[in-house]
Z-matrix of the N, CA and C atoms (Angstrom, degrees):
N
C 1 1.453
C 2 1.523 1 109.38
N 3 1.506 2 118.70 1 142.75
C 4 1.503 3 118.06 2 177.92
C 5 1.780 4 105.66 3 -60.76
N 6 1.269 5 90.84 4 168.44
C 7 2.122 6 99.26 5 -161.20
C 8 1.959 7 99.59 6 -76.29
N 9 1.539 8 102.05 7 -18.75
C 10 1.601 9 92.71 8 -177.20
C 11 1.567 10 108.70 9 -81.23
N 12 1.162 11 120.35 10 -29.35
C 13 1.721 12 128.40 11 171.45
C 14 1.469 13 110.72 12 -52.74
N 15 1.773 14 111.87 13 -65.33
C 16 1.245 15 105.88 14 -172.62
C 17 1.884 16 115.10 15 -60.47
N 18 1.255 17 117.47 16 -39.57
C 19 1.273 18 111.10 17 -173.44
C 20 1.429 19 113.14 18 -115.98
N 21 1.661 20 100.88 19 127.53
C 22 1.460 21 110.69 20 -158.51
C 23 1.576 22 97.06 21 -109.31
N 24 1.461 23 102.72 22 153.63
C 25 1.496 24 128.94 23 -154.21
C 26 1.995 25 98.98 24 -72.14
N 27 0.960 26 97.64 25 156.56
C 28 1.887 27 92.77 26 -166.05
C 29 1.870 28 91.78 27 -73.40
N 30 1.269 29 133.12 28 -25.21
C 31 1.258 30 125.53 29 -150.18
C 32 1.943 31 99.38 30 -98.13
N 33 1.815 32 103.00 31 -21.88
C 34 1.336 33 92.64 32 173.86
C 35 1.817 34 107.42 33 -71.93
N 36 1.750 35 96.12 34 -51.12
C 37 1.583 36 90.52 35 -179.48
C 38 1.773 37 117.98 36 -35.20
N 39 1.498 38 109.89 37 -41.25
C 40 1.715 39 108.07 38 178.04
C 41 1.017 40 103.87 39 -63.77
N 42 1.523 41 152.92 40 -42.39
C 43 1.062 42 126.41 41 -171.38
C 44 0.977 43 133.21 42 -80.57
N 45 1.332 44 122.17 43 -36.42
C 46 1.379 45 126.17 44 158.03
C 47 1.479 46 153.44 45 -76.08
N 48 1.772 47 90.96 46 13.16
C 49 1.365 48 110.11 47 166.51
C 50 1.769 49 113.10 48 53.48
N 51 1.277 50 118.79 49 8.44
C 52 1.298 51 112.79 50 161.23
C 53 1.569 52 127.04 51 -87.91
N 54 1.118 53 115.48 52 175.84
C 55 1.462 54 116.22 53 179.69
C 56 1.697 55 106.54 54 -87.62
N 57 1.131 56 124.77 55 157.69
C 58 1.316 57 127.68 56 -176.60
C 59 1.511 58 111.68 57 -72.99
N 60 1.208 59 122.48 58 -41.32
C 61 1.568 60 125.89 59 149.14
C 62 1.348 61 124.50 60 -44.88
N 63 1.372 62 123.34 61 -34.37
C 64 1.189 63 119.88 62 168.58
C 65 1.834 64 134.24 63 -90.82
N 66 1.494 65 86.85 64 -4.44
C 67 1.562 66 118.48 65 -167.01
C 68 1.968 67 95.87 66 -78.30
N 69 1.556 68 85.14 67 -44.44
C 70 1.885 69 85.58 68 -168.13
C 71 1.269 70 88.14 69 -79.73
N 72 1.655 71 133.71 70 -48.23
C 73 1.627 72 98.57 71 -148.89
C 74 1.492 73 87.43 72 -84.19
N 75 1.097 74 146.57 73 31.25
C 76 1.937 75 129.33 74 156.08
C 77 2.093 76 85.80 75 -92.01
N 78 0.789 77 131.13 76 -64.73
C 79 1.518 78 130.30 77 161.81
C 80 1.497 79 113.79 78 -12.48
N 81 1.420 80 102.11 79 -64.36
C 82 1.277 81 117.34 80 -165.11
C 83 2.382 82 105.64 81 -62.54
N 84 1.408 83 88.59 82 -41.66
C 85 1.361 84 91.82 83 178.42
C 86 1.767 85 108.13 84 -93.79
N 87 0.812 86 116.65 85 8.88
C 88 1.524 87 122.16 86 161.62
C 89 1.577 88 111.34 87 -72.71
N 90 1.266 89 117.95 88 -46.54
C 91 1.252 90 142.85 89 -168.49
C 92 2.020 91 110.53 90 -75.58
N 93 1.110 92 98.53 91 -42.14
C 94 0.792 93 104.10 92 157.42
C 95 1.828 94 141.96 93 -75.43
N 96 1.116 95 109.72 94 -31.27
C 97 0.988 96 126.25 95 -176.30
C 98 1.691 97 86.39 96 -74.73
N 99 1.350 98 122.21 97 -59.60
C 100 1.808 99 115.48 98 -162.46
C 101 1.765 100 97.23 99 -67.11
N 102 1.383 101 128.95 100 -14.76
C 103 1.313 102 109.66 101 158.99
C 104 1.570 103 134.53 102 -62.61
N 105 1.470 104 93.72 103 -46.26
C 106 1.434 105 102.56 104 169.90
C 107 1.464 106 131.57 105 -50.13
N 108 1.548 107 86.36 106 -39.53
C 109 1.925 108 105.98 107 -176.51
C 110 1.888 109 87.71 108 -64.18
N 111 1.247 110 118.71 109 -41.08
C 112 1.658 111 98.84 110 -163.41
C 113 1.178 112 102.16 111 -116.23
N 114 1.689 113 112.71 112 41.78
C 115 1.627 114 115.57 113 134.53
C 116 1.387 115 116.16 114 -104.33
N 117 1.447 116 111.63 115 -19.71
C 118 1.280 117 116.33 116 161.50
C 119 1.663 118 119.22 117 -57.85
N 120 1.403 119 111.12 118 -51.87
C 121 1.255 120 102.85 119 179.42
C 122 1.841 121 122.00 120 -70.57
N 123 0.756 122 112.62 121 -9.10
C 124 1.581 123 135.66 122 172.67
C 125 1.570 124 117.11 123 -61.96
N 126 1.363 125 101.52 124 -62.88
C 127 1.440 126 134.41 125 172.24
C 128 1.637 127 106.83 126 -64.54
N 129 1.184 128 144.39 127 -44.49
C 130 1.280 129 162.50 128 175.22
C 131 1.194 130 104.60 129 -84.58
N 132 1.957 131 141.28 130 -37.84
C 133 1.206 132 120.05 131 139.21
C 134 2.124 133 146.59 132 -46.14
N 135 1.412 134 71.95 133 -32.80
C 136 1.404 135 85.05 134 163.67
C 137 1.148 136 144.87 135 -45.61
N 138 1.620 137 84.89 136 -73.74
C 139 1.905 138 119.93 137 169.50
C 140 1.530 139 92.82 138 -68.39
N 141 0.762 140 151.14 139 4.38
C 142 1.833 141 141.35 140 173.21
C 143 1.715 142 87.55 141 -105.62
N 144 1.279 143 133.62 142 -57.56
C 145 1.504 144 117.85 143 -176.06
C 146 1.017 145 126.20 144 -49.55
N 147 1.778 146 119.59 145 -48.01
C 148 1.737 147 142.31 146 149.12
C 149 1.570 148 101.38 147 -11.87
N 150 1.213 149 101.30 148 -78.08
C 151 1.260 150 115.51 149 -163.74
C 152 1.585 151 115.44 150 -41.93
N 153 1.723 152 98.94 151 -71.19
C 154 1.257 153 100.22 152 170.90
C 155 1.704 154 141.68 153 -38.92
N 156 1.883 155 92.56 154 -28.81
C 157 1.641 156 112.88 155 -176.75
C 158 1.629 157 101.71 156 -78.26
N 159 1.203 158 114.13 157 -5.55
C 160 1.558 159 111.81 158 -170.16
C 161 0.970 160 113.10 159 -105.08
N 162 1.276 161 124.89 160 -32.34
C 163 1.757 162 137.93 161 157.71
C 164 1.149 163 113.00 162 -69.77
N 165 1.184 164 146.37 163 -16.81
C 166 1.833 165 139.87 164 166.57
C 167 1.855 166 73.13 165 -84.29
N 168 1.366 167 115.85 166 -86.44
C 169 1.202 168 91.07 167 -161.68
C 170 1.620 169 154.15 168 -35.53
N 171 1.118 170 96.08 169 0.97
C 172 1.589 171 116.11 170 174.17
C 173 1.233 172 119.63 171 -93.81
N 174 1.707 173 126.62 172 -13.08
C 175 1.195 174 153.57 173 174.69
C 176 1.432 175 114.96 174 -95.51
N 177 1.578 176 127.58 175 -1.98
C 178 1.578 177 112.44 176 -156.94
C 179 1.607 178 69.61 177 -117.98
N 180 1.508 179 111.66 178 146.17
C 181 1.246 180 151.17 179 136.56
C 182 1.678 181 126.82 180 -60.57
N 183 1.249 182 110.76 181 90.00
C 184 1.302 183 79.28 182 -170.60
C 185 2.205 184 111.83 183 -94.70
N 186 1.469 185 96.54 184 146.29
C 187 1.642 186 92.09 185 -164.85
C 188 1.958 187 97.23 186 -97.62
N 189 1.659 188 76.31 187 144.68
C 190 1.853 189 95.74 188 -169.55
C 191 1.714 190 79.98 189 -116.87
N 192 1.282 191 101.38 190 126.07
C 193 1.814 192 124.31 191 152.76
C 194 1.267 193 100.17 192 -98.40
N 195 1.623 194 117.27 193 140.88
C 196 1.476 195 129.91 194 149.37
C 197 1.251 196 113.50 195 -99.32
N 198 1.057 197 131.20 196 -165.09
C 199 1.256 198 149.75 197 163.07
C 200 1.404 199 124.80 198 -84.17
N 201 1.530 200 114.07 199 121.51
C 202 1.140 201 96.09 200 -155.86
C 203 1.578 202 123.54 201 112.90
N 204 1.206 203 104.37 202 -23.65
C 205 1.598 204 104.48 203 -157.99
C 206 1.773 205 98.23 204 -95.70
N 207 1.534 206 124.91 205 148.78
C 208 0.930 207 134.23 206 142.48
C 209 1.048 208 163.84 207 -22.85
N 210 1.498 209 139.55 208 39.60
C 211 1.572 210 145.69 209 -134.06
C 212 1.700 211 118.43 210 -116.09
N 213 1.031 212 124.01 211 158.01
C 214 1.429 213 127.24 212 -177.70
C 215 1.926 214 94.43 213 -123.95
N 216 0.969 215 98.08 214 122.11
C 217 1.634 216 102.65 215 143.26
C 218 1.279 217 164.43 216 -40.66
N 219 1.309 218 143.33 217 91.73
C 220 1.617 219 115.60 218 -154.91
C 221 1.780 220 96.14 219 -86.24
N 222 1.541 221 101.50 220 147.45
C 223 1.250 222 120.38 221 177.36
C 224 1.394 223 117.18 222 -79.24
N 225 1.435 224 126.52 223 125.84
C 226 1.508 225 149.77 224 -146.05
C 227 2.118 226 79.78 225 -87.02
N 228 1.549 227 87.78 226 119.29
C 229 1.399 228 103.82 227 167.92
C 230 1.546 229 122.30 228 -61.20
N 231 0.961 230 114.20 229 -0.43
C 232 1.677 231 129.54 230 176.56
C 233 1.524 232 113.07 231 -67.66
N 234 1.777 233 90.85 232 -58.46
C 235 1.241 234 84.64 233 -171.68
C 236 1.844 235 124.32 234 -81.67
N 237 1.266 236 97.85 235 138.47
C 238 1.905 237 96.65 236 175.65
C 239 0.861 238 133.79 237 -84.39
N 240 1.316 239 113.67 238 165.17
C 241 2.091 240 112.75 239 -159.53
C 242 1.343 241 109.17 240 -157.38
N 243 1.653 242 110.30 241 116.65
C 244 1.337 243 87.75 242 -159.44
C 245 1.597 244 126.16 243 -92.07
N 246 1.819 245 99.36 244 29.33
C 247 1.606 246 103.26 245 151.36
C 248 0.945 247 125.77 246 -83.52
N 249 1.541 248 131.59 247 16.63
C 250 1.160 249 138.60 248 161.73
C 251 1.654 250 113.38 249 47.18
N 252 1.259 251 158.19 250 154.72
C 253 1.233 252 146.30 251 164.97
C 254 1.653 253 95.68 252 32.26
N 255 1.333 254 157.08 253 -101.77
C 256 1.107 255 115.08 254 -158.76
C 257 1.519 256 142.93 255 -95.67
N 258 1.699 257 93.66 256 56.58
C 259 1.114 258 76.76 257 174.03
C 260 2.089 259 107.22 258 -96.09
N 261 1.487 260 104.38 259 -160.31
C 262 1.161 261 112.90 260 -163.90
C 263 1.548 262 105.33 261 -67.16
N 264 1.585 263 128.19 262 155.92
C 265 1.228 264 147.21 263 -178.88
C 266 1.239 265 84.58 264 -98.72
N 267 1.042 266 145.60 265 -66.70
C 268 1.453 267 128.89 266 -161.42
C 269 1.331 268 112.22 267 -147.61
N 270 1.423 269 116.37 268 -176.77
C 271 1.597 270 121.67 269 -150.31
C 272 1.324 271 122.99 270 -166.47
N 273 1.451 272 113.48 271 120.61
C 274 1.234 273 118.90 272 151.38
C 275 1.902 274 84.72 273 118.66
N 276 1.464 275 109.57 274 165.00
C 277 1.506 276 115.41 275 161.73
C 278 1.509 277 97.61 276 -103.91
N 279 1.037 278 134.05 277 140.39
C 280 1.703 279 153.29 278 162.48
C 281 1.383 280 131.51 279 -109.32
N 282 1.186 281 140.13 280 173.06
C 283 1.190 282 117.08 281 -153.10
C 284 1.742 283 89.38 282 -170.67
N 285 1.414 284 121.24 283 111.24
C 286 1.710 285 119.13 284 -160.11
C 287 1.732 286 85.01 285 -75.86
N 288 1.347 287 98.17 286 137.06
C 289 1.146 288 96.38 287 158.05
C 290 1.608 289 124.60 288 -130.37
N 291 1.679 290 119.49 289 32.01
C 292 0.944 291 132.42 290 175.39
C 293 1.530 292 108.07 291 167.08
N 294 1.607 293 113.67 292 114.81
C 295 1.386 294 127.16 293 -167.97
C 296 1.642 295 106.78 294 -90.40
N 297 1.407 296 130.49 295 124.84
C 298 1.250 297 102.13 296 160.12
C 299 1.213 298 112.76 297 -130.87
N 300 1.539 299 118.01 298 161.65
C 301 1.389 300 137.69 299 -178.50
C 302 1.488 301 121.63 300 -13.85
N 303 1.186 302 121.93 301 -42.16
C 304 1.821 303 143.72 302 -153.25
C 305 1.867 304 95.37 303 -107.41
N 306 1.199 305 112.61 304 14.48
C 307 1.590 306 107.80 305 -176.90
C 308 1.797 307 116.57 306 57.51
N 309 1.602 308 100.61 307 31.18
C 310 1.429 309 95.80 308 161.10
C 311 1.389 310 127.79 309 -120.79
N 312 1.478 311 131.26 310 167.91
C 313 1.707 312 110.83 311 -151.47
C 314 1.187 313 79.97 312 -141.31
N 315 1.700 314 111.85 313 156.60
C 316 1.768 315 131.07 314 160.54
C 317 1.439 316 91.07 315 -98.75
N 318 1.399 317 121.37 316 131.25
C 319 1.556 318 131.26 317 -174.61
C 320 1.858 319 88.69 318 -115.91
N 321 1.088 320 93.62 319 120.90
C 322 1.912 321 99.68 320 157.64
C 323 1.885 322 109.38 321 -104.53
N 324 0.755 323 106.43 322 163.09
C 325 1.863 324 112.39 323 -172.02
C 326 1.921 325 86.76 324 -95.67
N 327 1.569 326 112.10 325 167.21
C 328 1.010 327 112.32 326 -175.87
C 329 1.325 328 125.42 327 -73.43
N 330 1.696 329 124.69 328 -13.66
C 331 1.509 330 138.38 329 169.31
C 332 1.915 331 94.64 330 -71.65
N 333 1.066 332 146.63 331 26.17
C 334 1.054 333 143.64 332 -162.55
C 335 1.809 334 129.43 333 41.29
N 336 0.937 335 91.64 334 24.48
C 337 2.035 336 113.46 335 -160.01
C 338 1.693 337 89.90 336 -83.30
N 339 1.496 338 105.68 337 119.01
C 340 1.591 339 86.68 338 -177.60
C 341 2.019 340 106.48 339 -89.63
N 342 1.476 341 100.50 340 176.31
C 343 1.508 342 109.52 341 -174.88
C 344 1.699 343 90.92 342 -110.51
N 345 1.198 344 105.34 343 133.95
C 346 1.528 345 131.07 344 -166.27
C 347 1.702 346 109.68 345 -57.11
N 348 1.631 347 91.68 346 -46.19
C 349 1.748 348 87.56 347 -165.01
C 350 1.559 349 107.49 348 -82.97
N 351 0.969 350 107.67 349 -157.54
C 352 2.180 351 112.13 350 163.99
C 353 1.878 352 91.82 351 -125.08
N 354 1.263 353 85.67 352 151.53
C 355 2.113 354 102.32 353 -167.24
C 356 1.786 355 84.69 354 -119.54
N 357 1.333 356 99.03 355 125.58
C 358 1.766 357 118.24 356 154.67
C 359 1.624 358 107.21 357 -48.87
N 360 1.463 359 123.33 358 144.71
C 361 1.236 360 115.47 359 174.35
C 362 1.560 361 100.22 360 -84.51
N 363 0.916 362 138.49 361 -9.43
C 364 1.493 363 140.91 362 160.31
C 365 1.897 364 113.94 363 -36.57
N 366 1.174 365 105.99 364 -44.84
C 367 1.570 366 112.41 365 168.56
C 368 1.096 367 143.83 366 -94.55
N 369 1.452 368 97.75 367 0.34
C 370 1.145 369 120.38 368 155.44
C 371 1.468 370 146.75 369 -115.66
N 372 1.233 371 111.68 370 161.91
C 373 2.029 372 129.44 371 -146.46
C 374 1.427 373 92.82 372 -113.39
N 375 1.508 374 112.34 373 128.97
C 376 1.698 375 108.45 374 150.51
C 377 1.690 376 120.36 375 -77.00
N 378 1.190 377 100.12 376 133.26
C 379 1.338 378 105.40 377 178.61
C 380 1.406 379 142.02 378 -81.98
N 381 0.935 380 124.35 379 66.76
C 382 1.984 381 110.94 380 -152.35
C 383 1.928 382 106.63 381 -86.52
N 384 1.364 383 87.44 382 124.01
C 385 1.183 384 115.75 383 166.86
C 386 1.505 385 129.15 384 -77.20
């Protein structure tokens, strides 16, 4: 315990007519008690995050590409355009040409020409034809 907890001031001991032995352990279980209270709140933060993670999770879709499948691109906010606001959200027709496990895709262009990097399925759109 910090040194001002354990040793109490001569004018509190007068007022409260307790013994100094009895002064710390009401102290002593004060202290305790405000731990408990903020394992409770800890524990009750928790289970409130749980919760929340389980209700988005009941809402997410999760998207499966095969091979083969049809996709559009979203266009990298970097680059500029000088339709400004309208230009296109996304681009190009694509064509997966290799799905893997971790939600990342080999995109070939529709002349079969493949695209160098691997694309997150995060940026990408199914396309229906």
């Amino acid at each position: 315990m910090p040194f001002e907890v354990e040793v109490p001031s001569l004018r509190i001991l007068a007022e409260s007519g307790l013994k100094e032995s009895e002064w710390a352990q009401e102290r002593f279980d004060q202290l305790n008690f405000i731990e408990g209270k903020r394992l409770a709140t800890m524990s009750h933060g928790r289970l409130y995050q749980s919760r929340v993670k389980n209700a988005f999770d009941k809402k997410v879709r999760p998207c499966k590409f095969n091979e083969g499948d049809l996709i559009l691109k979203k266009v990298s906010q970097a680059q500029r355009d000088h339709r400004g606001k309208w230009a296109p959200n996304y681009e190009g027709h694509f064509v997966v040409k290799k799905a893997f496990s971790g939600g990342a895709l080999m995109l070939a262009s529709m002349n079969e020409e493949e695209l160098l990097s691997l694309m997150n399925f995060d940026i990408i759109k199914r396309y229906y034809a």
